[in-house]
C-alpha positions in Angstrom: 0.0 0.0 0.0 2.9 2.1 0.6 4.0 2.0 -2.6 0.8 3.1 -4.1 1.3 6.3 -2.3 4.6 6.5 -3.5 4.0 6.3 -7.0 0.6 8.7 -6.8 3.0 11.4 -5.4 5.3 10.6 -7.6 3.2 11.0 -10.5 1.0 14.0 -9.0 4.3 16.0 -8.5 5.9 15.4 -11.9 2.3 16.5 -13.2 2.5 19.5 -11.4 6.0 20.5 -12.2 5.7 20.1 -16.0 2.5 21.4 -16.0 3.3 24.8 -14.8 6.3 25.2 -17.1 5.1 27.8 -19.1 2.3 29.6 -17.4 3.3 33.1 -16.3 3.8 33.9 -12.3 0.3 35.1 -11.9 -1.1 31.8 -13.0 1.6 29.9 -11.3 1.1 32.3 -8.0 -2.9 31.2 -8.5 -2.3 28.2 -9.1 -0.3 27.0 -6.5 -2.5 29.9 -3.7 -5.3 27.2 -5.3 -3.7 24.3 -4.2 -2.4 25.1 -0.9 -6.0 26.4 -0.1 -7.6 23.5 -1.4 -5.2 21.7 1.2 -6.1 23.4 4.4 -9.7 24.0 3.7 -9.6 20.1 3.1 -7.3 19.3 6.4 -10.0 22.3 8.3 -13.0 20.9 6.9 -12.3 17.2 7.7 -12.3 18.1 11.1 -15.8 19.5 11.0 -17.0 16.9 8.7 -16.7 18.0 5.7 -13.5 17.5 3.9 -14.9 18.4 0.2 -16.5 21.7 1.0 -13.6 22.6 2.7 -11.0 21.9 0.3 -13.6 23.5 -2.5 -13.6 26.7 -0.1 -9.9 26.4 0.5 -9.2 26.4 -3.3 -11.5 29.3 -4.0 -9.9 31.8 -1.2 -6.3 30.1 -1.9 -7.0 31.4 -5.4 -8.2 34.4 -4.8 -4.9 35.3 -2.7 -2.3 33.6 -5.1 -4.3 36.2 -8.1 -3.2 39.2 -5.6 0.6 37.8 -4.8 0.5 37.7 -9.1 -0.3 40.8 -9.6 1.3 42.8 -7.1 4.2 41.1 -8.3 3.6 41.9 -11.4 3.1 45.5 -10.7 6.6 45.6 -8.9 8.4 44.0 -11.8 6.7 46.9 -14.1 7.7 49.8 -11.7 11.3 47.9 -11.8 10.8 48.5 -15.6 10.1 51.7 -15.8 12.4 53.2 -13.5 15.4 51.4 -15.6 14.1 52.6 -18.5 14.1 55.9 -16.9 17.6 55.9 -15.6 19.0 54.9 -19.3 17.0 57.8 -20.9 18.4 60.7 -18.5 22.0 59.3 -19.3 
């Protein structure tokens, strides 16, 4: 049975590293907010009995908070842009 286990992570983990190969770091930052929510809310909600809603829950508010780590991200990595592109021009 071990093995099993094994194997399923195995296969889960190579799945999830090749599939996020070439999505940009918002959907990357979404996707993994996505799956570390859908995590918790399932490890919360089997506690009160309800593992699915949880993790459904999880994933939504994960999701939601991997979107804003994206973009803000993004937004620094844009200011970063312009302000080289700034300091070249004034030279």
């Amino acid at each position: 049975m071990a093995g099993k286990w094994k194997t399923g992570f195995a296969c889960v983990a190579l799945l999830a590293a090749t599939g996020c190969a070439d999505m940009s770091d918002k959907q990357r930052s979404t996707a993994i907010g996505a799956g570390a929510g859908a995590l918790g809310g399932a490890a919360i909600g089997s506690f009160a009995g309800s593992a699915g809603w949880g993790a459904l829950i999880g994933a939504g508010v994960g999701a939601a908070g991997g979107l804003a780590v994206g973009q803000s991200r993004e937004n620094e990595r844009r200011a970063y842009q312009r302000g080289v592109e700034t300091g070249r021009s004034q030279q």
